[in-house]
FIGUFI-487431 format. One line per 3 residues: their letters; for each residue x, y, z of N, C-alpha, C. Coordinates in nm, 4 decimals, decimal comma. Layout:
N
A	X Y Z X Y Z X Y Z | ... $
This chain:
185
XXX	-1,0875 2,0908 0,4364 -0,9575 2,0458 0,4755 -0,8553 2,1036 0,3799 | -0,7655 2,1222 0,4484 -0,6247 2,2387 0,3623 -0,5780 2,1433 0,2982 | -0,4132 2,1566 0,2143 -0,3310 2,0690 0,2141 -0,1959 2,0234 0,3045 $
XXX	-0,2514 2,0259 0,4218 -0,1744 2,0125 0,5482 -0,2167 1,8930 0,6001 | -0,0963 1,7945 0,6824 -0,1083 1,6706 0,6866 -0,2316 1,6733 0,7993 | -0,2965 1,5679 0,7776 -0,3845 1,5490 0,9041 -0,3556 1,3950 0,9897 $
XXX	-0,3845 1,3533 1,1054 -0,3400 1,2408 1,1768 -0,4545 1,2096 1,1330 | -0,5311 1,1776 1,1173 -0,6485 1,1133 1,1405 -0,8029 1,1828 1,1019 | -0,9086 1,1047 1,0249 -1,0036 1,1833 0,9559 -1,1310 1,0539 1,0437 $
XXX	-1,2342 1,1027 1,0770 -1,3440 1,0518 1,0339 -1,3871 0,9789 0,9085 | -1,4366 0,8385 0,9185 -1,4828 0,7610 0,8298 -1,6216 0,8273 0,7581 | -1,6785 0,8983 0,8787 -1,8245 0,9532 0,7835 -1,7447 1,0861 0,7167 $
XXX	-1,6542 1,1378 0,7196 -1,6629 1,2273 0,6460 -1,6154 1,2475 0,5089 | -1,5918 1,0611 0,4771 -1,5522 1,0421 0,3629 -1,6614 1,0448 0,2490 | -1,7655 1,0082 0,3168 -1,8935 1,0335 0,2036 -1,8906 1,1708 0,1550 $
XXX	-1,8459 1,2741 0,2225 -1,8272 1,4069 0,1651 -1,6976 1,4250 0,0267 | -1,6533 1,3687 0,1174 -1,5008 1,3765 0,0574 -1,5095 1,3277 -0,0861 | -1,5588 1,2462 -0,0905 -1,5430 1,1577 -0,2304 -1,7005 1,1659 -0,3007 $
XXX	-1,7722 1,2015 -0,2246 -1,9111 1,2267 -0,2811 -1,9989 1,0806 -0,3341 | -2,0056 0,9799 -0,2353 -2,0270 0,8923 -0,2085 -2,0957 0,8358 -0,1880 | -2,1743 0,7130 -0,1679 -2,2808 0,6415 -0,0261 -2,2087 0,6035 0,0662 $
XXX	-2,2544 0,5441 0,1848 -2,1640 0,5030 0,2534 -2,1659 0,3392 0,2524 | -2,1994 0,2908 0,2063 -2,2092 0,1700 0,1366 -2,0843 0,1601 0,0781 | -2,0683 0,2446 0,0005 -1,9413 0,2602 -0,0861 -1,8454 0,2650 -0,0952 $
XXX	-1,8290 0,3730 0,0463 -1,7371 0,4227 0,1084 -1,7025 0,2850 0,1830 | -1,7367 0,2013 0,2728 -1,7193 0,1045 0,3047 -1,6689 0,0144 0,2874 | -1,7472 -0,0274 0,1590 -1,7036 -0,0950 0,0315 -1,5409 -0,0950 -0,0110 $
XXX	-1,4692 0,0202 -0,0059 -1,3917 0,0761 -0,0639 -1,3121 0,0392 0,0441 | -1,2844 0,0716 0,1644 -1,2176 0,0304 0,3007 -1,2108 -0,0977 0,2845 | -1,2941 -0,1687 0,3189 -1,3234 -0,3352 0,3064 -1,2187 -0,4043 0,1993 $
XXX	-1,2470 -0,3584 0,0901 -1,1614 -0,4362 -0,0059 -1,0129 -0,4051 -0,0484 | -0,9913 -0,2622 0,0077 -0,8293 -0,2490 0,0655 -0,7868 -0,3164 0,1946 | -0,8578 -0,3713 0,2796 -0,8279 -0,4114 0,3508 -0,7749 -0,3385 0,5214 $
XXX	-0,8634 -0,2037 0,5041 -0,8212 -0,1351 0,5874 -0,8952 -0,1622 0,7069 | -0,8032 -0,1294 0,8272 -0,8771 -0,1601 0,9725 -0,8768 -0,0258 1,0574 | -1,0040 0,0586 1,0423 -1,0027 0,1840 1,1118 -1,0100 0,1829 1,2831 $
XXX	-0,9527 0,3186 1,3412 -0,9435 0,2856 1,4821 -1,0931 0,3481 1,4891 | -1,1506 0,2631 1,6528 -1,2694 0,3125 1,6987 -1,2630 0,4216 1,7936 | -1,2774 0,5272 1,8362 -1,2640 0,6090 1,9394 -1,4375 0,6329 2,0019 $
XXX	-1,4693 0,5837 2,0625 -1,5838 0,6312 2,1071 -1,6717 0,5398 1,9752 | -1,7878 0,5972 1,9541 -1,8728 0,5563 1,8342 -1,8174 0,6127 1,7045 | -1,7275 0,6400 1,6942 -1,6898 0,6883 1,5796 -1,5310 0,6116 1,4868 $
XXX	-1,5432 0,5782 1,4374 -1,4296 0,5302 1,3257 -1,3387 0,6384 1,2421 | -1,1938 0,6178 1,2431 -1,1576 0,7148 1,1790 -1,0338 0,6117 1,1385 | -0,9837 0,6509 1,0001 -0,8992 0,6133 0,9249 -0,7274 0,7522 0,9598 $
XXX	-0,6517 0,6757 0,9248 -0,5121 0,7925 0,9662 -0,4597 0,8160 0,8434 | -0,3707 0,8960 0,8332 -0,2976 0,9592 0,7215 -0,2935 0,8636 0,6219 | -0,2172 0,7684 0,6324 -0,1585 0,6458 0,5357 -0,2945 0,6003 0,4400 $
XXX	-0,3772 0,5585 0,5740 -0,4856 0,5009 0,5049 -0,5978 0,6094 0,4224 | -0,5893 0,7189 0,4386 -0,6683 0,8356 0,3794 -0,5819 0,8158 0,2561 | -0,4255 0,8826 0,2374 -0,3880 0,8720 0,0904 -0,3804 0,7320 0,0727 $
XXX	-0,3768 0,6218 0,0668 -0,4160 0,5007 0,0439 -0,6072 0,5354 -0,0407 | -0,7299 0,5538 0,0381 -0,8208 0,5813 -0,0389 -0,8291 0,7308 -0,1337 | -0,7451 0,8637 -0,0983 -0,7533 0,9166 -0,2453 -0,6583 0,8304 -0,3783 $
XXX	-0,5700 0,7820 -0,3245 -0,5260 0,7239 -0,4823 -0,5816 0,6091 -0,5261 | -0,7180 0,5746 -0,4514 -0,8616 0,5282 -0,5148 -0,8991 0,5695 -0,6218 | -0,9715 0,6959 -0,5199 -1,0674 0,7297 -0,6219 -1,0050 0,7675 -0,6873 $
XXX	-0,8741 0,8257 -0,6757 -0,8061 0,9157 -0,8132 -0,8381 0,8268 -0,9515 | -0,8117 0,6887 -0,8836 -0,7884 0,5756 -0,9824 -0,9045 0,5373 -1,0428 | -0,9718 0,5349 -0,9780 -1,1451 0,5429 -1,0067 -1,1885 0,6526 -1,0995 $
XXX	-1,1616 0,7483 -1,0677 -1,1900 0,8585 -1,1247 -1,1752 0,8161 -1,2954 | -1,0275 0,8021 -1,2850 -0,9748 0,8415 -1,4408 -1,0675 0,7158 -1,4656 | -1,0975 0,6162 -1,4772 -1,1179 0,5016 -1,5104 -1,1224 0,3525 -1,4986 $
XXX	-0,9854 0,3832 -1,3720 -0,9590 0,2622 -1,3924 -1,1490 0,1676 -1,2588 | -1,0814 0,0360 -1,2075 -1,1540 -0,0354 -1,1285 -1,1081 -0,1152 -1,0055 | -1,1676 -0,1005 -0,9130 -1,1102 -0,1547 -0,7784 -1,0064 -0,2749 -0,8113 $
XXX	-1,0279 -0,4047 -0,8532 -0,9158 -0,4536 -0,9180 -0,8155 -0,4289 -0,9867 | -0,8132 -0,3898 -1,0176 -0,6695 -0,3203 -1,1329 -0,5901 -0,1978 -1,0532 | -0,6803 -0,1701 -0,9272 -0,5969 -0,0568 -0,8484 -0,5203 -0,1879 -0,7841 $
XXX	-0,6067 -0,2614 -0,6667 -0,5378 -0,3550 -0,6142 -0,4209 -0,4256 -0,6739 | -0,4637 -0,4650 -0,8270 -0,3460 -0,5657 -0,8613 -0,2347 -0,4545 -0,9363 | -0,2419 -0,3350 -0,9225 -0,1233 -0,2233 -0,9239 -0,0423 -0,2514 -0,8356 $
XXX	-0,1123 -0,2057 -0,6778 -0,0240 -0,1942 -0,6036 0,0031 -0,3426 -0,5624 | -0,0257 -0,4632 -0,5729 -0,0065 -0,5692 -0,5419 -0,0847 -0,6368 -0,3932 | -0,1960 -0,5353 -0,4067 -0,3227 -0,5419 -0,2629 -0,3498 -0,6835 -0,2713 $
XXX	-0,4277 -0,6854 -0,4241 -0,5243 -0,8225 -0,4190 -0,4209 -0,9623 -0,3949 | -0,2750 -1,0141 -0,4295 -0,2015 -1,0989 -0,3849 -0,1782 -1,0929 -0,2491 | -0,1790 -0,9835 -0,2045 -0,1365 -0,9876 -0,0846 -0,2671 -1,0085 0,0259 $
XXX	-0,3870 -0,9487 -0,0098 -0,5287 -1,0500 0,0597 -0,5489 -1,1637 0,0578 | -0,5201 -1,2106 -0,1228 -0,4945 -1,4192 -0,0866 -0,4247 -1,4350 -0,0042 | -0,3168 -1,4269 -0,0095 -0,2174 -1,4481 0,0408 -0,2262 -1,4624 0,2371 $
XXX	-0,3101 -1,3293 0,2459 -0,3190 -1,3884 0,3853 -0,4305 -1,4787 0,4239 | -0,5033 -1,4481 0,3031 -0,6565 -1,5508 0,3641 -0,5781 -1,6722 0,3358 | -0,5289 -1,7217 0,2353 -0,4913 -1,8482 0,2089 -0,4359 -1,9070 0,3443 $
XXX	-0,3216 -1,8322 0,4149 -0,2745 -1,8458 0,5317 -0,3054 -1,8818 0,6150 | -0,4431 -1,7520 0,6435 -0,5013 -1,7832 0,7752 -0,6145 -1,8779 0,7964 | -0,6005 -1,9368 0,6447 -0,7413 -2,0618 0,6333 -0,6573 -2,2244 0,6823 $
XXX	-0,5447 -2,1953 0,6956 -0,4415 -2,3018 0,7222 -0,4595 -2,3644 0,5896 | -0,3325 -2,3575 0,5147 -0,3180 -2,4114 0,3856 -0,2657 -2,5556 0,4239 | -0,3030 -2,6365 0,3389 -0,2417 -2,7997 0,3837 -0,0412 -2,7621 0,2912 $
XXX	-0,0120 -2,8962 0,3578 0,1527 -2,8510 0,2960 0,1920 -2,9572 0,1361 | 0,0418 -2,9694 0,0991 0,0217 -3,0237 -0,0247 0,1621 -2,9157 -0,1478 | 0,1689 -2,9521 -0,2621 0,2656 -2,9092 -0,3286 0,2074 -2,7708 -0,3779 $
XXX	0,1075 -2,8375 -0,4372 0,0170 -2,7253 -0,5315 0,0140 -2,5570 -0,3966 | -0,0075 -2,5981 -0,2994 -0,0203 -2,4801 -0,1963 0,0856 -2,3975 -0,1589 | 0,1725 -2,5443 -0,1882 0,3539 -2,5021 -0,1544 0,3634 -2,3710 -0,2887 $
XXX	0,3158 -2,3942 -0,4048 0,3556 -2,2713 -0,5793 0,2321 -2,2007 -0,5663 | 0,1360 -2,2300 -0,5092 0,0318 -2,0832 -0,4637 0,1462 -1,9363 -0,3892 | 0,2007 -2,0362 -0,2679 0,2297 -1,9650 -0,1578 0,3533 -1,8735 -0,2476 $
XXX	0,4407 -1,9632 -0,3097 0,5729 -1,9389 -0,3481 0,5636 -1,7972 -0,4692 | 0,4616 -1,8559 -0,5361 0,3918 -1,7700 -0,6711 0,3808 -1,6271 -0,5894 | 0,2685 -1,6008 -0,5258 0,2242 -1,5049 -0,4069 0,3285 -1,3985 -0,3529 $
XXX	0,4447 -1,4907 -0,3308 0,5415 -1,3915 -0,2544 0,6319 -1,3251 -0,3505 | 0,6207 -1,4126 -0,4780 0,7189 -1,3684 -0,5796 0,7059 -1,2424 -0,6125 | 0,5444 -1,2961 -0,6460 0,4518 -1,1597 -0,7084 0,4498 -1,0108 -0,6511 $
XXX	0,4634 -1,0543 -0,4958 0,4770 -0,9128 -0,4056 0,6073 -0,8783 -0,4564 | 0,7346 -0,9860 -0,4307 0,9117 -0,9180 -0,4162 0,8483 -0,7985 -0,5585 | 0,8686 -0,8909 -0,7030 0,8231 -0,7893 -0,8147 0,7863 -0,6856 -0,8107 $
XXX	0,6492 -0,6830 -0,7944 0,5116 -0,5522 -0,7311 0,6584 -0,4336 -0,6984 | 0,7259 -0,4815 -0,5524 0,8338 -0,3758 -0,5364 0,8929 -0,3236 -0,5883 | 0,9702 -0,4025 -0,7143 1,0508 -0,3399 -0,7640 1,0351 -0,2581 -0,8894 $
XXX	0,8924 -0,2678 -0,9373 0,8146 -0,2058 -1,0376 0,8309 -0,0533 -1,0000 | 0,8320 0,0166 -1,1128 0,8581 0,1805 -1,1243 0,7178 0,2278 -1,0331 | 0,7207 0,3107 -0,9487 0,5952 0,3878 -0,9117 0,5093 0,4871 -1,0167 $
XXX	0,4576 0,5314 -1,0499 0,3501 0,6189 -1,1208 0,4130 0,7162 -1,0824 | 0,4280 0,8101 -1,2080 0,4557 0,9510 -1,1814 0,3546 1,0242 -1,0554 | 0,4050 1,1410 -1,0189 0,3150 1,2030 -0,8975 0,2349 1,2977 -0,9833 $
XXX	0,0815 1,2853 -0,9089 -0,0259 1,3913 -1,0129 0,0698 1,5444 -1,0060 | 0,0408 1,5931 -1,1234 0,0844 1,6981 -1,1264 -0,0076 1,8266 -1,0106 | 0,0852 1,8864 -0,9530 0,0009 1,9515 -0,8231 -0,0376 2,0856 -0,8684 $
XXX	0,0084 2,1266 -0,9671 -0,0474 2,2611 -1,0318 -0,1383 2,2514 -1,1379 | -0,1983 2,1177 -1,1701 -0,2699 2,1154 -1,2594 -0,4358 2,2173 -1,2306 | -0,4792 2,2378 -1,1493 -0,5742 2,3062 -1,1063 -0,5752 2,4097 -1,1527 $
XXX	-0,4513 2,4975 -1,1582 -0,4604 2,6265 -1,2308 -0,5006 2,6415 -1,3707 | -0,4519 2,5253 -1,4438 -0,4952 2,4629 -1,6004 -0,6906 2,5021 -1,5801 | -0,7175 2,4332 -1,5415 -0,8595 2,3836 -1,5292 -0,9655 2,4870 -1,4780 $
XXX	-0,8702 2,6463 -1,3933 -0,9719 2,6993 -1,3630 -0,9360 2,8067 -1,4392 | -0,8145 2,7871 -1,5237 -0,7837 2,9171 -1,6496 -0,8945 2,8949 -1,7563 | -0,9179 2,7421 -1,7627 -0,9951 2,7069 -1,8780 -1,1568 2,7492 -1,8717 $
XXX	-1,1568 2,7517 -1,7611 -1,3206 2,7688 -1,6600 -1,3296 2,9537 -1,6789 | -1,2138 3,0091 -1,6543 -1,2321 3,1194 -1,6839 -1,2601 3,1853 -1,7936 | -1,1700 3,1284 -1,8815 -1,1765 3,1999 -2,0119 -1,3122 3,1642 -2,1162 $
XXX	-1,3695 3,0329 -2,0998 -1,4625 2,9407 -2,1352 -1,5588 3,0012 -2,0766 | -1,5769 3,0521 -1,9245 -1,7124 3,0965 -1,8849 -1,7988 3,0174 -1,8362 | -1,7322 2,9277 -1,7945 -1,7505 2,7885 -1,7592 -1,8765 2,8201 -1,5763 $
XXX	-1,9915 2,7571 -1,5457 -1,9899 2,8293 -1,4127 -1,9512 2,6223 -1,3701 | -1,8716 2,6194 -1,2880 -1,8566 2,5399 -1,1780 -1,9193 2,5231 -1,0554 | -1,9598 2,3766 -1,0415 -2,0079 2,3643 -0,8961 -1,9020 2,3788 -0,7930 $
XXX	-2,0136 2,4094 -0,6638 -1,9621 2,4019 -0,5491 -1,8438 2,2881 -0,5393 | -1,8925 2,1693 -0,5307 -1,8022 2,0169 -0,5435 -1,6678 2,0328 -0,6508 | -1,6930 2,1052 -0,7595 -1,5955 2,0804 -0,8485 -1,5169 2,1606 -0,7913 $
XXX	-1,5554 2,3469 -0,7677 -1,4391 2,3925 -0,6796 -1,3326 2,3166 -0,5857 | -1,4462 2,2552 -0,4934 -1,3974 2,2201 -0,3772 -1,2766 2,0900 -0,3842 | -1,3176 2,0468 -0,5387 -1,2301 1,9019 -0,5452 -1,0675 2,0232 -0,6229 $
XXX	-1,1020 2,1187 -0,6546 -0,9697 2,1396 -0,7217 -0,8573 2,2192 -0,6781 | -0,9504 2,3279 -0,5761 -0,8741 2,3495 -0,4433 -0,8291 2,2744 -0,3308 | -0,8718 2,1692 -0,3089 -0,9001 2,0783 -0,2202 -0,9354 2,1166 -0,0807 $
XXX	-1,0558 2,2109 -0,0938 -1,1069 2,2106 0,0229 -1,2880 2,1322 0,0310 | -1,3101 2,1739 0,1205 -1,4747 2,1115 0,1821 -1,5706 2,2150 0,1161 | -1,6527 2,1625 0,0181 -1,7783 2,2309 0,0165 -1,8334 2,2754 0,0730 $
XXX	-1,8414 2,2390 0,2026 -1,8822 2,3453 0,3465 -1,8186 2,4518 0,3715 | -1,6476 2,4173 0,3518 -1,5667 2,5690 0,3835 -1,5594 2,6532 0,2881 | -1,5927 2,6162 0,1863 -1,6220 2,7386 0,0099 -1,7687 2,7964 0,0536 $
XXX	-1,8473 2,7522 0,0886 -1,9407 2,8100 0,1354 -2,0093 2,8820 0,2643 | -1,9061 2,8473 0,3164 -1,8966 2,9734 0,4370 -1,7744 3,1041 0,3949 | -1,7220 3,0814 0,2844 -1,6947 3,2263 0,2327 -1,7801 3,3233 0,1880 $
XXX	-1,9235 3,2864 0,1497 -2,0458 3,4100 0,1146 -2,0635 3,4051 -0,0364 | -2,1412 3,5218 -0,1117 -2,1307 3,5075 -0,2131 -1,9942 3,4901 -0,3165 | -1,8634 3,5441 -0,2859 -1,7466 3,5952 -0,3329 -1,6564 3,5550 -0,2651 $
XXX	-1,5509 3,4848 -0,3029 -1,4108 3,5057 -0,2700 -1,2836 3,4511 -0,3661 | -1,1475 3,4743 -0,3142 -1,0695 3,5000 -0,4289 -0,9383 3,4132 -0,3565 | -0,8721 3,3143 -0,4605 -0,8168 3,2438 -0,4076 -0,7230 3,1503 -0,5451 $
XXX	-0,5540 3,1211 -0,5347 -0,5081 3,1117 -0,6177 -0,5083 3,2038 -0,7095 | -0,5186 3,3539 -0,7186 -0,5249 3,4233 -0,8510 -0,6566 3,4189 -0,8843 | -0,7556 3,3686 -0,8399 -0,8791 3,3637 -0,9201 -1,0166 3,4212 -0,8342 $
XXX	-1,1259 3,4599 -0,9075 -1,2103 3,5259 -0,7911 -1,3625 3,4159 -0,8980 | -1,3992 3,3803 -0,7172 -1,4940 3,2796 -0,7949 -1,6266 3,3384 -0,6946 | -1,7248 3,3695 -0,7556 -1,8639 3,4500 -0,7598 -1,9786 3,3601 -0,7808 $
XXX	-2,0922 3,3668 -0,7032 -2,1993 3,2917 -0,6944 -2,2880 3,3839 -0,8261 | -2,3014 3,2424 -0,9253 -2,3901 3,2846 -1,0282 -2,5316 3,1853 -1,0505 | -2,6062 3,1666 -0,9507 -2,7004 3,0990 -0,9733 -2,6500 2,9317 -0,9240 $
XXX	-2,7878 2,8448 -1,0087 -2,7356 2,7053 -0,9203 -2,7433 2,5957 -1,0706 | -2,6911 2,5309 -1,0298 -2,6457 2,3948 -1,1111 -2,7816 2,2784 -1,1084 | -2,8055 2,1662 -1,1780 -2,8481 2,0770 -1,1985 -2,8536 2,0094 -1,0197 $
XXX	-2,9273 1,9760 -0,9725 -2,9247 1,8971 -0,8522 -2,8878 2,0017 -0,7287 | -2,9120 2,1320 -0,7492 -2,9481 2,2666 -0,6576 -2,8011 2,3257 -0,6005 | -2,6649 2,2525 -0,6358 -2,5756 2,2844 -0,6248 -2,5847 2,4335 -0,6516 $
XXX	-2,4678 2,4973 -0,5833 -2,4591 2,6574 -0,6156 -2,3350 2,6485 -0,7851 | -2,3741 2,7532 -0,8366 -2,2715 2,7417 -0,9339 -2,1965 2,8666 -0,9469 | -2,0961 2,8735 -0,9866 -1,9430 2,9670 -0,9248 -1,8800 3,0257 -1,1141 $
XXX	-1,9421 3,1402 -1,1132 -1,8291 3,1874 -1,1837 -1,6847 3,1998 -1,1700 | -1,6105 3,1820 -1,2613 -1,4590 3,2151 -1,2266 -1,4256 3,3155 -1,3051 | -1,3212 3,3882 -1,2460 -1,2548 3,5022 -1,3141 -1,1135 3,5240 -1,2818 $
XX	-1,0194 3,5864 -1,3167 -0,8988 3,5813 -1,3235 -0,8412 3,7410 -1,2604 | -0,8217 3,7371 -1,1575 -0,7534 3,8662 -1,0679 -0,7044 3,9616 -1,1305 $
């Protein structure tokens, strides 16, 4: 997949995407709270909700944990919030400063600064470093820094050249991955 918007992705092809189980992948839907459309036997998530799960894993990635993404963006208040709801809350007081607490917490959440945007040229950093280092890279790592499919890097053949850089099949990696010299045009 390019970096061109897409309407809509397949749910199985997120196990690729993120390099996954699908357990996981699931997992990960579920507790954002996402509701994929069915078309036939197949499930697929749309734009929103795709960058909704990369600034997951992004988040995952660096470190952080499914909670602390949620209570970033203000997910996890806003799941009480409706379960509390839809469990029919009594109009007791204490439910009355749950509810009140809840909504506050969202107005806030809003008005909080957003996160800088990942830097989009950082890739070139990483495969200058790969170059000069001698670094061989997997298939997957390519594929996560170009952002394409490990399938479509590998229907280029032994060789091809892309961003300034020419990346060459040099043998295979730990777990039979192919591994990719880089070099600099």
């Amino acid at each position: 997949m390019g970096r061109g918007q897409v309407d809509r992705i397949p749910v199985n092809q997120l196990m690729e995407r993120y390099r996954l189980a699908r357990s996981a992948v699931y997992k990960r839907i579920e507790d954002l709270g996402i509701k994929t459309e069915k078309i036939g036997n197949k499930a697929y998530v749309n734009a929103e909700q795709l960058s909704l799960l990369d600034e997951l894993h992004q988040f995952i990635k660096s470190g952080g944990t499914m909670p602390e993404f949620l209570d970033s963006r203000g997910l996890a208040r806003s799941k009480e919030l409706s379960s509390d709801l839809s469990s029919g809350l009594s109009t007791g007081q204490s439910d009355l400063v749950q509810v009140v607490t809840a909504i506050a917490a969202q107005v806030v959440s809003r008005f909080q600064p957003a996160a800088p945007p990942p830097d989009r040229l950082a890739y070139f950093d990483k495969l200058e470093q790969a170059a000069r280092n001698g670094w061989l890279l997997r298939t997957s790592e390519i594929a996560d820094l170009l952002d394409l499919s490990p399938s479509e890097i590998l229907l280029y053949g032994d060789s091809f050249r892309e961003a300034g850089f020419v990346f060459t099949q040099a043998g295979y990696r730990a777990g039979g991955e192919i591994a990719w010299r880089v070099s600099k045009l």
